[in-house]
N, C-alpha and C positions, 0 to 999 in steps of 0.2 A: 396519438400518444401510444405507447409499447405499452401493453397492459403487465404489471408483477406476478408471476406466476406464485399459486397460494399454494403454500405446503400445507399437506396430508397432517390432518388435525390427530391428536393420538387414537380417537377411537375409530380412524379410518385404515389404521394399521391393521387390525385381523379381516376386515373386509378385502385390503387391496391379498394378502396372505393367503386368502380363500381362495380368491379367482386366480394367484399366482398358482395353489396349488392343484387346481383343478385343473388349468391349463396343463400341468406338466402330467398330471394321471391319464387326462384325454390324451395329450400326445404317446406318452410312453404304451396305452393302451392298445393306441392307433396303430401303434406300432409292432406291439407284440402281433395283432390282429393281422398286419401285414406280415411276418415274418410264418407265422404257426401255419394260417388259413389263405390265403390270398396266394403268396408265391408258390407254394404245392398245387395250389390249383393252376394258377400259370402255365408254369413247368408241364401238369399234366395234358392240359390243351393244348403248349403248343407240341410236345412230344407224341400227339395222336396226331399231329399235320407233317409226323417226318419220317421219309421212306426212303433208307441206303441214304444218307448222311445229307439229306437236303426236304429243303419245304415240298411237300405232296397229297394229291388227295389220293392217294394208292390204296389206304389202308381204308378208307371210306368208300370208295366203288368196289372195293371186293368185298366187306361186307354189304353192300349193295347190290351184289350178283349172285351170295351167296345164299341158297334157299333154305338151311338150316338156321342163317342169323336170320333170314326175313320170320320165320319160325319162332323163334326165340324172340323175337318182335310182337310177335302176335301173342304167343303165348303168354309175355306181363300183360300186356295191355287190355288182354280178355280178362285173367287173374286176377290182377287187380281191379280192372273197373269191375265185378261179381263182388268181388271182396269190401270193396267201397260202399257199392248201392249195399251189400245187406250189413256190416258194418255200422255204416251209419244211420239206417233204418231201425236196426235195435239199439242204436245207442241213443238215437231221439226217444223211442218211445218208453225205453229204461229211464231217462231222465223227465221225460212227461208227467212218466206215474210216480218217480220221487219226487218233484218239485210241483206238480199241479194239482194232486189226485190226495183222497185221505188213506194212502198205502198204510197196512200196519205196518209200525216197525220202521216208521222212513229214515230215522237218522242212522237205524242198522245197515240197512240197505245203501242206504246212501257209499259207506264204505264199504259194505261186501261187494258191490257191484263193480269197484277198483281192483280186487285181489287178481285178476288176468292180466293186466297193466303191470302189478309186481313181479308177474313169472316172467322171465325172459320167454320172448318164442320161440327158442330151439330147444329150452327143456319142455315146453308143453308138446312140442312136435312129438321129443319123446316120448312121453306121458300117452301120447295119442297111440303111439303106436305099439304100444304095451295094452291098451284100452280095444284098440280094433286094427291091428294089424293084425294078416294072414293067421300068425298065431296066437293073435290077442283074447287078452278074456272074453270079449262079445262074441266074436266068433267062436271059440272054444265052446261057450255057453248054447249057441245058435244051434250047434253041429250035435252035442250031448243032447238036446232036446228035440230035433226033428233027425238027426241021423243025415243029415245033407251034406253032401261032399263040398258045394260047394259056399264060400265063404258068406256072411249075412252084407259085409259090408268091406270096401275097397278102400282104405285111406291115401295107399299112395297115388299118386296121379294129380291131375288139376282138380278135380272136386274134393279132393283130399285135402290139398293145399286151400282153397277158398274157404272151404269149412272153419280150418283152424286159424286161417288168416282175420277171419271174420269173429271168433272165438275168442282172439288174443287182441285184436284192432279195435274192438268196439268199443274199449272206455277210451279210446281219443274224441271218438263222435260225442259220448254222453259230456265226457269232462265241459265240451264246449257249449254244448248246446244244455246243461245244467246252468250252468253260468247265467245262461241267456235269460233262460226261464225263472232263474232264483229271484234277477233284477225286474223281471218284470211287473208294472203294478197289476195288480188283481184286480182291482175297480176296472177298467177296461173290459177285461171279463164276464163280471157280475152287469155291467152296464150292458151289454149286448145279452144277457140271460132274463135283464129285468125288459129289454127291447123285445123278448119273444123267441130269439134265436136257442134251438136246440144246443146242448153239447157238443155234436158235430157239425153244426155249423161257427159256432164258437172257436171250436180247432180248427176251421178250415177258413175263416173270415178274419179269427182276430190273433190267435197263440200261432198260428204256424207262421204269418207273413212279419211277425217280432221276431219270434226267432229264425228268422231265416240267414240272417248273417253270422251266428252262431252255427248253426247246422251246416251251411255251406263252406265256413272256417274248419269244421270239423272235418268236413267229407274231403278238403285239399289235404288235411294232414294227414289224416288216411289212407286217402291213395298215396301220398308219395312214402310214406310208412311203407305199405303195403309192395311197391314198386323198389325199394331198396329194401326190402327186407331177406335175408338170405337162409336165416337158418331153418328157416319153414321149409319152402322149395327145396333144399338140400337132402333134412331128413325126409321130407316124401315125396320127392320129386326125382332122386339117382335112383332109387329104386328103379321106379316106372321108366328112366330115359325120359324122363319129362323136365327141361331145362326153360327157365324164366332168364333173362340178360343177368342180375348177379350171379346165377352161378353159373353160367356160360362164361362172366368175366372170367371167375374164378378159375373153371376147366382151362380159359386159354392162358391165364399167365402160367397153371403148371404146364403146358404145352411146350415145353423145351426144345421138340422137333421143328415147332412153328417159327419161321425167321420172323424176329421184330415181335415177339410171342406179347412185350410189354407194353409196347406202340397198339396192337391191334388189340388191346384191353381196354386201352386207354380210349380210342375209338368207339370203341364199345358202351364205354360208360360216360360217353358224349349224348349218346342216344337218351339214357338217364336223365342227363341234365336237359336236353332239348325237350321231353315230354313232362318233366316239374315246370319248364319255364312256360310251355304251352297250359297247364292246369293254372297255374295263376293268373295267366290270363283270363280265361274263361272265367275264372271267378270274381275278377275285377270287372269284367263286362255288364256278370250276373250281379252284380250288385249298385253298380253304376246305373242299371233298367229303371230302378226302384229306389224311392226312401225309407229307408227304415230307420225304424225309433225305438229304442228303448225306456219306455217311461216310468223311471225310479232307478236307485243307482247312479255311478257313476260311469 
């Protein structure tokens, strides 16, 4: 027998309405998403694979041969991994002492410790180099008090840049790794203290391997923060001739001399994308080793 198909009862009208309308926001979303994010990136992949009007790896073995980008390779990937490990190393233990510890003042702290997060990083570059550039206050100060010609302290350069990378990066590590510690239950804790276990062994048995997929979430956004961040390296990095791959991109699209000046940028910041795509891995690996729990929370 054909079975009668049953019409849609009236209070099934705003339901069917809902998933009508949600369908068309997810598509038109989808959409936008494809149009804004997706095709520019297309475009710019395949236009780093084309040299004199056809598909090529031209633009990839010459910076492959060339000892200034292998340079400039080296120099993020030092930069940033410094900036990372100390980064994230003050940013856990900034969120330790707010979320674990009886800090005075913690809900004060809790948002001062965000105010570098607010500054953009190329006004605090400036900021820095008003503070201890060549002829910054510190040094000004340094020189008026011992008479020494030469400077107390060197901002521009790659220590220069990690410093303030580290300086202005660090509430990504805290943000995450608060989070972690905030949901944590604290009877865990107090259960391994009433078991005998010191304070540091506490930290190092039971709050560090909780939050470790917090800290480790933190330490990927940081580095790749850190690895596409330009206005740092910029103001104290053309000082020195000390180039990280953004502003190398940078130098080569104004390179107007350089044929295909916008193809061998674009190359360029392939390398970018291949070493965020190599960091999530490693953190997927790193997390995969292990189970981790957060007990309390959602």
């Amino acid at each position: 027998m054909q079975e009668a198909a049953v019409p849609l009862r009236r209070t099934d009208w705003p339901r069917a309405a809902l998933r009508v309308g949600a369908a068309v926001a997810a598509a038109a979303l989808g959409g936008l998403l494809l149009v804004l994010v997706l095709y520019p990136s297309v475009v710019l992949i395949v236009q780093s694979f084309v040299a004199e009007g056809r598909l090529s790896l031209a633009h990839y073995l010459r910076l492959a041969r060339d000892p200034a980008a292998q340079r400039v390779l080296v120099n993020s990937l030092v930069t940033s991994a410094w900036a990372t490990v100390g980064g994230t190393a003050l940013g856990a233990v900034l969120a330790w002492l707010v979320a674990r510890t009886d800090l005075p003042a913690r809900h004060l702290w809790r948002t001062l410790l965000l105010l570098p997060y607010m500054i953009p990083p190329f006004i605090g570059a400036i900021a820095w180099v008003y503070l201890a550039g060549p002829a910054g206050y510190l040094n000004q100060a340094w020189r008026a008090l011992t008479g020494a010609a030469e400077p107390l302290v060197v901002i521009y350069g790659q220590w220069g840049i990690v410093l303030v990378l580290i300086l202005y990066g660090y509430p990504i590590a805290y943000l995450a790794a608060l989070g972690v510690l905030e949901r944590m239950d604290p009877a865990l804790e107090a259960a391994a203290r009433l078991a005998g276990a010191g304070p540091w062994r506490v930290l190092r048995d039971v709050t560090l391997p909780l939050a470790a997929p917090g800290v480790l979430a933190g330490a990927l956004l940081l580095a790749m923060s850190s690895l596409a961040n330009f206005g740092i390296p910029a103001v104290l990095g053309f000082p020195a001739r000390y180039f990280v791959l953004p502003t190398r991109i940078y130098t080569t699209i104004l390179n107007f001399d350089l044929r295909d000046n916008l193809r061998v940028a674009a190359a360029l910041s392939m390398w970018l994308v291949a070493i965020a795509g190599v960091l999530l891995a490693a953190q997927r690996a790193l997390l995969r080793r292990g189970r981790h729990t957060v007990v309390g929370g959602q």
